[in-house]
BALOBA-1460 file (C-alpha; in Angstrom, 3 decimals):
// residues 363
<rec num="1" residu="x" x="130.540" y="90.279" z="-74.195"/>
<rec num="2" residu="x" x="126.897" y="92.385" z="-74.226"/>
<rec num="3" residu="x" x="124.073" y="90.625" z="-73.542"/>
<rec num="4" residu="x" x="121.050" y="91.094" z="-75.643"/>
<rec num="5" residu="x" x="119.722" y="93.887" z="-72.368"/>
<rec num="6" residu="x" x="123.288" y="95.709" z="-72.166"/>
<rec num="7" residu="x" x="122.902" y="95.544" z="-76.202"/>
<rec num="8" residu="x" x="119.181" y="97.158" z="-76.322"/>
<rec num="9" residu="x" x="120.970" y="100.066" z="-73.814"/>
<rec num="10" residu="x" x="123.777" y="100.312" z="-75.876"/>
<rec num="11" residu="x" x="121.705" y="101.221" z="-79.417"/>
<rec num="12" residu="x" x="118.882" y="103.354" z="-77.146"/>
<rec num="13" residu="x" x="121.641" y="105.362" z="-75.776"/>
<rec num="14" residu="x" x="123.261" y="105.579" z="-79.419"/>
<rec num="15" residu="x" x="119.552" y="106.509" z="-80.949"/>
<rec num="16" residu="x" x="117.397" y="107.947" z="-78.972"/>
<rec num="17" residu="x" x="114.952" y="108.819" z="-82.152"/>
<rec num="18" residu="x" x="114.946" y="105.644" z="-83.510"/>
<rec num="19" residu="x" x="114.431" y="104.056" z="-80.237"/>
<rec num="20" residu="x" x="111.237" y="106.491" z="-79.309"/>
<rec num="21" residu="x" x="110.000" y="105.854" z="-82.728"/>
<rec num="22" residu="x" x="109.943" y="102.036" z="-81.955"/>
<rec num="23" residu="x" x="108.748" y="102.773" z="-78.429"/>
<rec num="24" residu="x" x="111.370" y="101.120" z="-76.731"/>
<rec num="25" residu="x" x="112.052" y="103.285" z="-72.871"/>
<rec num="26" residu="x" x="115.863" y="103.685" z="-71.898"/>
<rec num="27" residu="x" x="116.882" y="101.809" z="-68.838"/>
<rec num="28" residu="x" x="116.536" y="104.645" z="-66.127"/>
<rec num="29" residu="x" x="118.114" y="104.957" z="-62.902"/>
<rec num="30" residu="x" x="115.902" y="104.856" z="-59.812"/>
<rec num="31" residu="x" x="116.354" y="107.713" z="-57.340"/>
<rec num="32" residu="x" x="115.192" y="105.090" z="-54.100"/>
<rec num="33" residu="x" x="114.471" y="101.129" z="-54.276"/>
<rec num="34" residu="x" x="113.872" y="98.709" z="-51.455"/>
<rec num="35" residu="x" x="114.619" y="95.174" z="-51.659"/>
<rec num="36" residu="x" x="114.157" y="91.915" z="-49.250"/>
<rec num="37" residu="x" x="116.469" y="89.687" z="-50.179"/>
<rec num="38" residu="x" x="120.083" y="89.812" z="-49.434"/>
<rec num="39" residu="x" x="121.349" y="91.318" z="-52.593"/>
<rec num="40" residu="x" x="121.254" y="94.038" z="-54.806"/>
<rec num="41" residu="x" x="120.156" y="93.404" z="-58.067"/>
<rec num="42" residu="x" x="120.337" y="95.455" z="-61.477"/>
<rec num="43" residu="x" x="116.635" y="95.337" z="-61.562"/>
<rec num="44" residu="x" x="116.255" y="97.227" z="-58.632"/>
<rec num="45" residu="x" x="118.853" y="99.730" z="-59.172"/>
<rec num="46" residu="x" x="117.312" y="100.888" z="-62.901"/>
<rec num="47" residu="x" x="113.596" y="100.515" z="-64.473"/>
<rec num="48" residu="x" x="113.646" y="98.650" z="-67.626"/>
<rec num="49" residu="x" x="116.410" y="96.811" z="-67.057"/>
<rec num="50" residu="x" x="115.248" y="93.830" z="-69.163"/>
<rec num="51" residu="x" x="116.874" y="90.167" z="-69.405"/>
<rec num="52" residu="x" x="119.829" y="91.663" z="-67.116"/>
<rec num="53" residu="x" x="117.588" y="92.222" z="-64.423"/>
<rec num="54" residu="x" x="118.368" y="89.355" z="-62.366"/>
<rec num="55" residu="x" x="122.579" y="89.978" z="-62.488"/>
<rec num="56" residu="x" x="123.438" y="90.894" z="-58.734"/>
<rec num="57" residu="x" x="125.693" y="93.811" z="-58.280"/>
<rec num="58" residu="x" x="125.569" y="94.900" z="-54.618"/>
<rec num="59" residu="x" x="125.340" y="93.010" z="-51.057"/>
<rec num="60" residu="x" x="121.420" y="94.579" z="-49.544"/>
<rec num="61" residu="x" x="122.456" y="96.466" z="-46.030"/>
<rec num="62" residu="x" x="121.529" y="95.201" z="-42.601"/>
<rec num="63" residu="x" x="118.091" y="94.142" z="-42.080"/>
<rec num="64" residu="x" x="115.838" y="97.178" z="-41.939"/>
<rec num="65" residu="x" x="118.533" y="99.666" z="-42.433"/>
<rec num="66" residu="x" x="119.142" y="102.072" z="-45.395"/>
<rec num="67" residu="x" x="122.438" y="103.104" z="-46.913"/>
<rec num="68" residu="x" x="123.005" y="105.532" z="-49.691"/>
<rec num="69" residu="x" x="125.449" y="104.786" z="-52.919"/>
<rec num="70" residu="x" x="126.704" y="107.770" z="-54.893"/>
<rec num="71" residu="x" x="125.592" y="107.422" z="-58.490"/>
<rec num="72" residu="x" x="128.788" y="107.933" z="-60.164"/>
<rec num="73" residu="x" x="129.733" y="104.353" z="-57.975"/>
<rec num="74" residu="x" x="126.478" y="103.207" z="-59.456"/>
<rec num="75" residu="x" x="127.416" y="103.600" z="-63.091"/>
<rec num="76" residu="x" x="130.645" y="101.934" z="-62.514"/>
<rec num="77" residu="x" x="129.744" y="98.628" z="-61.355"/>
<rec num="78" residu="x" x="126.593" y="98.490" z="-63.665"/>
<rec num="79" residu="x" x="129.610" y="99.098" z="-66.400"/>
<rec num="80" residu="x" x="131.408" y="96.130" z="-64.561"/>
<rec num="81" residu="x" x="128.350" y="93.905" z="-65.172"/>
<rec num="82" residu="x" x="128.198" y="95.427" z="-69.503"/>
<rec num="83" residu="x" x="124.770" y="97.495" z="-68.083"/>
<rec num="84" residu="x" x="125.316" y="101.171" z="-70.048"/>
<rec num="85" residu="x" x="123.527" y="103.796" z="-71.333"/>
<rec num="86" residu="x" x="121.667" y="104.577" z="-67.950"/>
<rec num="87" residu="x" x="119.832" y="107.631" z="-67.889"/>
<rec num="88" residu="x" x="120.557" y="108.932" z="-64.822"/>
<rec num="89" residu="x" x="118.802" y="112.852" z="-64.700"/>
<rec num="90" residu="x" x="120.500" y="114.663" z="-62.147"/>
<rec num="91" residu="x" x="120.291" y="112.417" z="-59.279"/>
<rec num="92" residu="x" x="123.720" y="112.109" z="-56.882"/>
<rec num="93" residu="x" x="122.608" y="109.166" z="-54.862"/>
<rec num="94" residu="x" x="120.565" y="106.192" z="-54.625"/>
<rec num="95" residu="x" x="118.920" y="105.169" z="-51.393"/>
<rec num="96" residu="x" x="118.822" y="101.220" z="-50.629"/>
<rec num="97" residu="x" x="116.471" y="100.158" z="-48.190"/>
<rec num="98" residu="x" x="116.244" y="96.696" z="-47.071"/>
<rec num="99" residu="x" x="112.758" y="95.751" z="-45.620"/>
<rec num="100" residu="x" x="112.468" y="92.851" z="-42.712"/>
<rec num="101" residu="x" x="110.299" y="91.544" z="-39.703"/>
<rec num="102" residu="x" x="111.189" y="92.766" z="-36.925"/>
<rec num="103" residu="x" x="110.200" y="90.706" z="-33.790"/>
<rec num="104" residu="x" x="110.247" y="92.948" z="-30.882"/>
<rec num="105" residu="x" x="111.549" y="91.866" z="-27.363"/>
<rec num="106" residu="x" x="107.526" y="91.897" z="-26.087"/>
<rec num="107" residu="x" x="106.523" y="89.431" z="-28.703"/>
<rec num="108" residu="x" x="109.182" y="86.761" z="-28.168"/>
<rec num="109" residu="x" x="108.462" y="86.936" z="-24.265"/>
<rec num="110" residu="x" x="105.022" y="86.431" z="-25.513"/>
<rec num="111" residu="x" x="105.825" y="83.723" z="-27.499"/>
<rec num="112" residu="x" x="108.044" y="82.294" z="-25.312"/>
<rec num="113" residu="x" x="104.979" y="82.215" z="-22.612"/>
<rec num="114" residu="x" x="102.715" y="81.209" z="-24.468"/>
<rec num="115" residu="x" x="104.436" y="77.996" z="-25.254"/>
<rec num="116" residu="x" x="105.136" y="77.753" z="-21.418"/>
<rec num="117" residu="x" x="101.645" y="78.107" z="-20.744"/>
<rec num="118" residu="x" x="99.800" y="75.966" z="-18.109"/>
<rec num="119" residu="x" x="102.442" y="73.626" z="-18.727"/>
<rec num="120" residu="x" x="105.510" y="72.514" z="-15.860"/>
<rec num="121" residu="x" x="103.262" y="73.939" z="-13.151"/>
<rec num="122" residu="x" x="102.953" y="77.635" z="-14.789"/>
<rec num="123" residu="x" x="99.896" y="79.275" z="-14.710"/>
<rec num="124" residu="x" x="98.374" y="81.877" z="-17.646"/>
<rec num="125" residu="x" x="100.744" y="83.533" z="-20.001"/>
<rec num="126" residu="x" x="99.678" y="86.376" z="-18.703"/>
<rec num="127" residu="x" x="101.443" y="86.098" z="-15.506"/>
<rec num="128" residu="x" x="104.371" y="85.154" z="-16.976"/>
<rec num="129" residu="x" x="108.051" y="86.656" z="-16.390"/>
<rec num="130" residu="x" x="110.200" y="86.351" z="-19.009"/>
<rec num="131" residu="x" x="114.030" y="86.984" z="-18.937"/>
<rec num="132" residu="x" x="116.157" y="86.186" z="-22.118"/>
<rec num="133" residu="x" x="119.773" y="85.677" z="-21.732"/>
<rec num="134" residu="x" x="122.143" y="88.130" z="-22.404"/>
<rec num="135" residu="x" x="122.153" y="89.464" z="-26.100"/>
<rec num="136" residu="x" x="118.896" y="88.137" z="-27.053"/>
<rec num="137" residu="x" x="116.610" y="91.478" z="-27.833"/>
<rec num="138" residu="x" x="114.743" y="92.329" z="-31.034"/>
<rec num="139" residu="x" x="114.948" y="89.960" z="-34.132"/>
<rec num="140" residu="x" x="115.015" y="91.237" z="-37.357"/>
<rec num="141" residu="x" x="114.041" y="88.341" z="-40.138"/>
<rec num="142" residu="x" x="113.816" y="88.273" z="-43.856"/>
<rec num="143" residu="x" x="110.750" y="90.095" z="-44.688"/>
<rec num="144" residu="x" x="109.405" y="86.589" z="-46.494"/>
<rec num="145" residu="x" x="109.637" y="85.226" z="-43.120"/>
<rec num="146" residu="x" x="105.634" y="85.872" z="-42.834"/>
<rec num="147" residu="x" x="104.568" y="82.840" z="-40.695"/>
<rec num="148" residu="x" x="103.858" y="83.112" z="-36.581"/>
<rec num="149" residu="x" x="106.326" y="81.873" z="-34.397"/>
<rec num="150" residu="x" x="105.853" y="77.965" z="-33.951"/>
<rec num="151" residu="x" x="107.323" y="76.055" z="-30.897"/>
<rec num="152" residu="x" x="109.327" y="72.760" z="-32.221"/>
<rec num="153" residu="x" x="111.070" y="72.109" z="-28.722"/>
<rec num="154" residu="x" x="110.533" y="73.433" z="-25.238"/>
<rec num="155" residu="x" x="112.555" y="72.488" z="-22.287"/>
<rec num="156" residu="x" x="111.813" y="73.848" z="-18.726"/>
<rec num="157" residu="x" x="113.595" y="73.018" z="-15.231"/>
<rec num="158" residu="x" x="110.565" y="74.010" z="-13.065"/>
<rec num="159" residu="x" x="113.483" y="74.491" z="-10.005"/>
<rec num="160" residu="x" x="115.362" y="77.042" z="-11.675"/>
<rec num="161" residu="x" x="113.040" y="78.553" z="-14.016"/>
<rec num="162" residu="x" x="115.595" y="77.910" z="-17.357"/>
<rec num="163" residu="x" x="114.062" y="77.418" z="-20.617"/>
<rec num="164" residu="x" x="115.116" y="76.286" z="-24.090"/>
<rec num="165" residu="x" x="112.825" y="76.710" z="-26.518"/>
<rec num="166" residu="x" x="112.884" y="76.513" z="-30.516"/>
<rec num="167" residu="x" x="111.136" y="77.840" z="-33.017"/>
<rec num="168" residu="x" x="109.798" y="77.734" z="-36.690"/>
<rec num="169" residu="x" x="108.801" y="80.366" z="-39.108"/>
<rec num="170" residu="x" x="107.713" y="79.770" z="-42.358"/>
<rec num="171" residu="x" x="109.113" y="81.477" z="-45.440"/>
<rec num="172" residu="x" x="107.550" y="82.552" z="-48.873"/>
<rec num="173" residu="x" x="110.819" y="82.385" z="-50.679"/>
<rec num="174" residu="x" x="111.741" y="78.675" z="-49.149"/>
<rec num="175" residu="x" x="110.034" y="75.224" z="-48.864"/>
<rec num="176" residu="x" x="112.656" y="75.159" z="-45.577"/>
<rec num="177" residu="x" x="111.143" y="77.028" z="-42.635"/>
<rec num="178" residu="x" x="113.643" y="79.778" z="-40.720"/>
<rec num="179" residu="x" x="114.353" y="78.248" z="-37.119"/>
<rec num="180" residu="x" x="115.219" y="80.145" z="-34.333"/>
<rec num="181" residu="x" x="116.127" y="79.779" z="-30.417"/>
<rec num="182" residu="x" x="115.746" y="81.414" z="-27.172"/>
<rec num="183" residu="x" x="116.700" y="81.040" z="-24.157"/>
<rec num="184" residu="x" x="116.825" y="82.137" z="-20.759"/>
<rec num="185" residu="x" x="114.304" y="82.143" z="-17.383"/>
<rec num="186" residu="x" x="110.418" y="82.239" z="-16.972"/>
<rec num="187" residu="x" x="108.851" y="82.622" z="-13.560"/>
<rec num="188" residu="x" x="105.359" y="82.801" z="-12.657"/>
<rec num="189" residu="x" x="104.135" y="85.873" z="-11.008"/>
<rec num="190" residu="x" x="101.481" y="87.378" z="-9.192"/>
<rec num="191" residu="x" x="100.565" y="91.426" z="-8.652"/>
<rec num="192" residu="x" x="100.645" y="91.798" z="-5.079"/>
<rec num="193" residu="x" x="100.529" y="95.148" z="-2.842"/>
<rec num="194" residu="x" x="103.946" y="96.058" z="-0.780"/>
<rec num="195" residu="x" x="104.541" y="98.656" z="1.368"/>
<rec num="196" residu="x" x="106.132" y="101.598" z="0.535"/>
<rec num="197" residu="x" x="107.364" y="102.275" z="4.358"/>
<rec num="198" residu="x" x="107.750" y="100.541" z="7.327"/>
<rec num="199" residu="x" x="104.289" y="100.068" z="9.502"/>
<rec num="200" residu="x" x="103.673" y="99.648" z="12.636"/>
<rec num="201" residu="x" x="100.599" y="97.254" z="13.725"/>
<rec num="202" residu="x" x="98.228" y="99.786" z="14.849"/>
<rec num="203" residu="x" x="98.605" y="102.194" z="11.981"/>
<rec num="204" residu="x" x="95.865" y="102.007" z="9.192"/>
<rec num="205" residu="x" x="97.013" y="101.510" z="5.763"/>
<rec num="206" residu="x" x="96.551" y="104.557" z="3.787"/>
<rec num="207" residu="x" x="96.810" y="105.010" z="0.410"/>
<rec num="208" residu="x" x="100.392" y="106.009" z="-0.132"/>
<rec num="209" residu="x" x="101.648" y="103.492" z="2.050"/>
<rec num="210" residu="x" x="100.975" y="100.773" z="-0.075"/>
<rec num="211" residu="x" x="101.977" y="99.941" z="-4.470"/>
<rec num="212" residu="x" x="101.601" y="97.083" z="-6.829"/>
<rec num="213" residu="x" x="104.405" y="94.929" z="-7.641"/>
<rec num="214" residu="x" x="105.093" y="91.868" z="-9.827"/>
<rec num="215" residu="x" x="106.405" y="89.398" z="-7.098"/>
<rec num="216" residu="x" x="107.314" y="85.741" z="-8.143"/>
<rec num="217" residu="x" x="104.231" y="83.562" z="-6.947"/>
<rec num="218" residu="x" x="106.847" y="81.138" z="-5.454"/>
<rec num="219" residu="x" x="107.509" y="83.924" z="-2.766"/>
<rec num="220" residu="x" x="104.254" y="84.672" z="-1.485"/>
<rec num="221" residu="x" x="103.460" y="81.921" z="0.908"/>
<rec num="222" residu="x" x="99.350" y="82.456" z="1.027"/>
<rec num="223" residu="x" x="96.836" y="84.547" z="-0.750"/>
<rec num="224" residu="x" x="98.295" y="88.356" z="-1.983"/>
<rec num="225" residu="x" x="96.260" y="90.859" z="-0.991"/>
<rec num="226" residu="x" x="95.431" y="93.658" z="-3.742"/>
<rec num="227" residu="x" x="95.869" y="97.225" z="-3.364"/>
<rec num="228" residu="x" x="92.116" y="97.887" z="-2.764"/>
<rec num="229" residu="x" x="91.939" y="95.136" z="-0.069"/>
<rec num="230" residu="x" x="94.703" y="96.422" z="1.409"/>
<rec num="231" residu="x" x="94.096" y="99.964" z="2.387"/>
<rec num="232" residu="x" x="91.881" y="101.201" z="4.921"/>
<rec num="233" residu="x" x="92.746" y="97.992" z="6.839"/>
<rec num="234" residu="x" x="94.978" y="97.063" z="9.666"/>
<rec num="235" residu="x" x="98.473" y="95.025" z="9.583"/>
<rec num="236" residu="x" x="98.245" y="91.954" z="11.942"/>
<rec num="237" residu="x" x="102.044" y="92.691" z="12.932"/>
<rec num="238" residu="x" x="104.603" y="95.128" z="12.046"/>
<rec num="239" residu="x" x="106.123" y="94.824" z="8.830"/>
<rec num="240" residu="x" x="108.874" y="96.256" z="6.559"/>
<rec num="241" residu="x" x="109.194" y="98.618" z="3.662"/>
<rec num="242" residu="x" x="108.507" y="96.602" z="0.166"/>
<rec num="243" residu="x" x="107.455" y="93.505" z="2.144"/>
<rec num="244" residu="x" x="104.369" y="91.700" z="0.057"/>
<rec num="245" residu="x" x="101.008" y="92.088" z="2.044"/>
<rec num="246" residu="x" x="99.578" y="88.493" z="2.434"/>
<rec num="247" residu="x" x="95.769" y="88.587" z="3.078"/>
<rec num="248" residu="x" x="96.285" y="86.804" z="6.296"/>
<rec num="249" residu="x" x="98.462" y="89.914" z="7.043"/>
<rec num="250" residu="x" x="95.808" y="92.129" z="7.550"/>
<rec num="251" residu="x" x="92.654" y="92.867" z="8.835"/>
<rec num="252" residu="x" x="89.781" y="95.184" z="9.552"/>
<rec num="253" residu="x" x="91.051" y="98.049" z="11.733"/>
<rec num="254" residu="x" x="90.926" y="98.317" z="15.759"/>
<rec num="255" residu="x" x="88.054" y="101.191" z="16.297"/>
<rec num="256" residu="x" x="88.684" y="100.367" z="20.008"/>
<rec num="257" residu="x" x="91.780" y="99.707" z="21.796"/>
<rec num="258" residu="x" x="92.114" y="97.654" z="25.104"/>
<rec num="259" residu="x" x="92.214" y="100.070" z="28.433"/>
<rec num="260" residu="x" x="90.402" y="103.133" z="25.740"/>
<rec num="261" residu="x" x="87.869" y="104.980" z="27.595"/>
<rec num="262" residu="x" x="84.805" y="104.269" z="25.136"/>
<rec num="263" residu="x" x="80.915" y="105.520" z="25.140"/>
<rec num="264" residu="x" x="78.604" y="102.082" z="25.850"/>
<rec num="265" residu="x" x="75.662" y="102.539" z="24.301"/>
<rec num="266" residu="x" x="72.240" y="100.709" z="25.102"/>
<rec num="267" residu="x" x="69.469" y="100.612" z="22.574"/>
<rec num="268" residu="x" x="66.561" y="99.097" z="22.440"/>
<rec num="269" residu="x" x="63.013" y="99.895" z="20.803"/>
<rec num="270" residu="x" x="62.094" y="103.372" z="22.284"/>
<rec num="271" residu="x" x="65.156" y="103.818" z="24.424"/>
<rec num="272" residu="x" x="68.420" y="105.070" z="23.845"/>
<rec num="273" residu="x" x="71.247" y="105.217" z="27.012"/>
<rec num="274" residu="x" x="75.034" y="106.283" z="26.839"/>
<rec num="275" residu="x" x="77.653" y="106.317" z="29.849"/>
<rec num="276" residu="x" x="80.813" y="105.965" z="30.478"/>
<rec num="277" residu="x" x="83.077" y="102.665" z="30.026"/>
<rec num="278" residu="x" x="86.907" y="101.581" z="29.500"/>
<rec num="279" residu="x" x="87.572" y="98.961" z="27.011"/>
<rec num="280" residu="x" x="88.659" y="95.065" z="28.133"/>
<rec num="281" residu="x" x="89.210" y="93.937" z="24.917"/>
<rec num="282" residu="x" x="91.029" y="95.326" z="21.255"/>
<rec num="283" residu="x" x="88.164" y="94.993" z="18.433"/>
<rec num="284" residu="x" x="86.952" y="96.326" z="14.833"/>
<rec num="285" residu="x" x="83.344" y="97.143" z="13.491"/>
<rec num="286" residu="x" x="81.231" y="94.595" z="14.190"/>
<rec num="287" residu="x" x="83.721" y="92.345" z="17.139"/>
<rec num="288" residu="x" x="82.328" y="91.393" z="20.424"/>
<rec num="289" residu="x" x="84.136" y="92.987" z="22.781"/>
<rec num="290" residu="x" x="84.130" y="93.371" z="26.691"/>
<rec num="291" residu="x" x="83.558" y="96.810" z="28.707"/>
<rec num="292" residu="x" x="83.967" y="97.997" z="32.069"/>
<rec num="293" residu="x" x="81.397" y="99.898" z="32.998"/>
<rec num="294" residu="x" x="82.926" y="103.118" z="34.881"/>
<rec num="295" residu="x" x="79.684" y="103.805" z="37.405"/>
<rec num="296" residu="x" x="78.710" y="100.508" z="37.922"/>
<rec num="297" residu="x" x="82.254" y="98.996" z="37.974"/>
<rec num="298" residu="x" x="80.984" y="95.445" z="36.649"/>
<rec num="299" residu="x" x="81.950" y="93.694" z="32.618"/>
<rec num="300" residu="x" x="79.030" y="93.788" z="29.782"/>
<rec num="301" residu="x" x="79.693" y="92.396" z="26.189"/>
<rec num="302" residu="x" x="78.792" y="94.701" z="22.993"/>
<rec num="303" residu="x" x="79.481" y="94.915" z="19.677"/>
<rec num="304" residu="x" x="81.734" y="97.479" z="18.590"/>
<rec num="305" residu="x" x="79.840" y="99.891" z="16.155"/>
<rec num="306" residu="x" x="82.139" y="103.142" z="15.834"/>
<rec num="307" residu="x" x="85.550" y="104.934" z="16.779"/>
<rec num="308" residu="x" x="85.403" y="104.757" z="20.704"/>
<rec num="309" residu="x" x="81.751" y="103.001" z="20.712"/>
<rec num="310" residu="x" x="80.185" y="99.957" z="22.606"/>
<rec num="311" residu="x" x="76.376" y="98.838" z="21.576"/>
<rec num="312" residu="x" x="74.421" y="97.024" z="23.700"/>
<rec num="313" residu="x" x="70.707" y="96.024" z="22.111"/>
<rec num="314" residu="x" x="68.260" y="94.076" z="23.681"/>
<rec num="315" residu="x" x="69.839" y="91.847" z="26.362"/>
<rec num="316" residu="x" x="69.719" y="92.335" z="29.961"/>
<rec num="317" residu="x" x="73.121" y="92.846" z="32.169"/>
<rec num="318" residu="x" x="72.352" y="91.936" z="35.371"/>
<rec num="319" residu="x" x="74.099" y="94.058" z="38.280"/>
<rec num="320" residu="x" x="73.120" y="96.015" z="41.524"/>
<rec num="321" residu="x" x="71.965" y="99.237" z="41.692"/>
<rec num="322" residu="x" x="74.683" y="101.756" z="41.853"/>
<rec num="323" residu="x" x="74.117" y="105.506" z="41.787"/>
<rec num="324" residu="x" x="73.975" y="107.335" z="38.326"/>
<rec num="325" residu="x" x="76.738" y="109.235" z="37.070"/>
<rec num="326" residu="x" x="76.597" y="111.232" z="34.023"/>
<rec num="327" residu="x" x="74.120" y="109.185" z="31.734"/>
<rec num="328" residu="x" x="72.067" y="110.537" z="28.927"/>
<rec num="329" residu="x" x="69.285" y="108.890" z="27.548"/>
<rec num="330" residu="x" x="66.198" y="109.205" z="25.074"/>
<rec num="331" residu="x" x="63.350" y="107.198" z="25.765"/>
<rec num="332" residu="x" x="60.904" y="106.919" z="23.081"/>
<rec num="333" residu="x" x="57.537" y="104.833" z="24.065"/>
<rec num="334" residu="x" x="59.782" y="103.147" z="26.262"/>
<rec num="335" residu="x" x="58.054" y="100.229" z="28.514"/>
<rec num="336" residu="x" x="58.849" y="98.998" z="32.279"/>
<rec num="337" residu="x" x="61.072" y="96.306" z="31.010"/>
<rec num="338" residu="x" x="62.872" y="98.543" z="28.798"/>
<rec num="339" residu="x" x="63.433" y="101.076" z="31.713"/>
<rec num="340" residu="x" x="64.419" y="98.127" z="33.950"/>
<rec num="341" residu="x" x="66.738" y="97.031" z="31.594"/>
<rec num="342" residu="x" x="68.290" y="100.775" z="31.369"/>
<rec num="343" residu="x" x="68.646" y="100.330" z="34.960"/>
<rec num="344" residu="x" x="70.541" y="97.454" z="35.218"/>
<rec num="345" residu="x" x="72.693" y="98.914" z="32.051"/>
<rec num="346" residu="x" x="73.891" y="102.037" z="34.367"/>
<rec num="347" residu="x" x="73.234" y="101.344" z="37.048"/>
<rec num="348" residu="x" x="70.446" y="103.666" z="38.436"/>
<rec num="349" residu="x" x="67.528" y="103.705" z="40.134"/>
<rec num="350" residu="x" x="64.368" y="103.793" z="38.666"/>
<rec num="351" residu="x" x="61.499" y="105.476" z="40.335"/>
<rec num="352" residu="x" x="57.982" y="104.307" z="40.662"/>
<rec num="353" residu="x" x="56.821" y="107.531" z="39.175"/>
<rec num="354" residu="x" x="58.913" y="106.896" z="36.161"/>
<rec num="355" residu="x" x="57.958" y="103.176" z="35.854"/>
<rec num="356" residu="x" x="54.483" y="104.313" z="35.700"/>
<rec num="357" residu="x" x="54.964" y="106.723" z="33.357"/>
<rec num="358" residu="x" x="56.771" y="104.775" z="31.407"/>
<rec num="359" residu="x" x="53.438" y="101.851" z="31.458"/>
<rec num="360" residu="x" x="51.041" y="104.617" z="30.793"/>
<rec num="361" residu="x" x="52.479" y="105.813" z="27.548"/>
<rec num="362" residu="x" x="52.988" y="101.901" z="26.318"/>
<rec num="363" residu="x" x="48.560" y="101.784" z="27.335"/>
């Protein structure tokens, strides 16, 4: 039995003139439609379909896919449903496209941290790992599913890291929100530096022994160091390839080594000395260390101020007189105490004629 749409069709088809001469357009047969609902209706499929818009011929494809439908098909089950006299033109298919939110992988971890947030002894969402269980990826929703992800009910076992967490969404087409769950394992992490090869405590870390990781915060016992912190320094022990550098692990590099033959320097105001000395003691820029010196054969302390170099500024070291062997020195307005001071450094006699040289250029 025609309805009073299938019936308007029928008479257009039968007369055209009359029909244009009324002003009444043909139903017409549309070349591409999209839809977002889970059928097909004959609205979609043809323009000026009328009070038979809302009959449902076809079940919509998957969300956010396309499929095709060959128009003679088309004509058929519109004929089913007592829709004819569809002007069709010279298409051979119609394209069906149904449109839907997609929630990518990223933004459920997101949302999934974001409810976990500073909550259960996590930290920032941020630092956040978040594992789904096994066939949870992208969603793809009803495109009238337009409202942000809500949390409802979140479970967490600290211990194990396992979460169960649902969600709401609202809808535009439904009073009844879409509900969805996810589950799986968050961890807390933290970027840390690891090395990329195994290093021996005396080597300094150079750039391409070190990269950033993700580690889980649970594993680093102590502060991570960062990549920046950690090269140009020192490990405090050996350590393994892709073991996480702690900041107690390292520290500022050894610029001399115990038994190293080293240059002591003395400096004061106007007076500059350098001889020969072996290390006591291992120490970086700026360490206290202890030297032998080689002429005099007696210990001094200095601070460690270069690769291989002992300074000594402005504090006596008391030991005999020993002769000189290969010193250099600078002396710049340089007074008696100063030169005695040199001479107790290395160990050399100081002449009268140089002592009074020494007061007449300070006069």
């Amino acid at each position: 039995m025609f309805n009073v749409a299938a019936l308007a069709a029928l008479l257009a088809l039968s007369a055209p003139a009359c029909a244009a001469d009324d002003g009444i357009a043909p139903p017409t047969l549309r070349a591409s439609i999209t839809v977002t609902s889970d059928v097909v209706r004959v609205g979609d499929l043809i323009d000026n379909a009328g009070s038979a818009a809302q009959i449902p011929v076809y079940r919509s494809p998957d969300l956010g896919t396309t499929g095709a439908l060959p128009v003679a098909q088309v004509l058929s089950v519109l004929r089913a449903k007592q829709v004819i006299g569809v002007m069709t033109g010279d298409l051979k298919e119609v394209t069906v496209t149904r449109l839907a939110r997609t929630l990518a992988n990223k933004d459920l971890e997101l949302a999934v941290a974001s409810a976990l947030e500073r909550r259960f002894g996590l930290g920032d969402a941020a630092n956040i790992t978040v594992t789904f269980d096994r066939g949870i990826s992208n969603v793809r929703l009803d495109a009238s599913n337009t409202g942000a992800l809500q949390a409802t009910a979140t479970r967490y076992d600290a211990r194990s890291g396992r979460f169960d967490l649902s969600f709401e969404i609202n809808n535009e087409n439904s009073l009844a929100p879409t509900k969805l769950r996810l589950t799986g394992t968050a961890i807390e992490t933290v970027e840390v530096a690891v090395l990329t090869r195994d290093i021996d405590r005396t080597e300094m870390l150079k750039s391409s022994d070190v990269a950033l990781e993700r580690r889980p915060k649970a594993d680093i016992q102590g502060e991570a160091a960062s990549r920046e912190r950690a090269v140009g320094m020192q490990l405090r022990h050996p350590m393994r390839a892709g073991t996480p550098i702690r900041v107690a692990d390292i520290a500022k590099p050894d610029l001399v080594q115990r038994d190293q033959n080293v240059t002591i320097i003395y400096q004061v105001p106007g007076l500059y000395l350098t001889t020969r000395g072996k290390a006591v003691d291992s120490g970086s820029e700026g360490d206290t260390v202890s030297v032998l010196n080689m002429q005099s054969k007696r210990t001094l302390q200095g601070v460690v101020t270069g690769r291989g170099q002992v300074t000594i500024q402005g504090a006596s070291q008391s030991a005999p007189a020993a002769p000189a062997v290969e010193q250099t020195s600078s002396r710049r307005e340089e007074t008696p105490a100063a030169a005695a001071l040199a001479q107790s450094l290395i160990q050399a006699p100081v002449s009268p004629t140089q002592i009074a040289q020494a007061q007449a250029k300070s006069e």
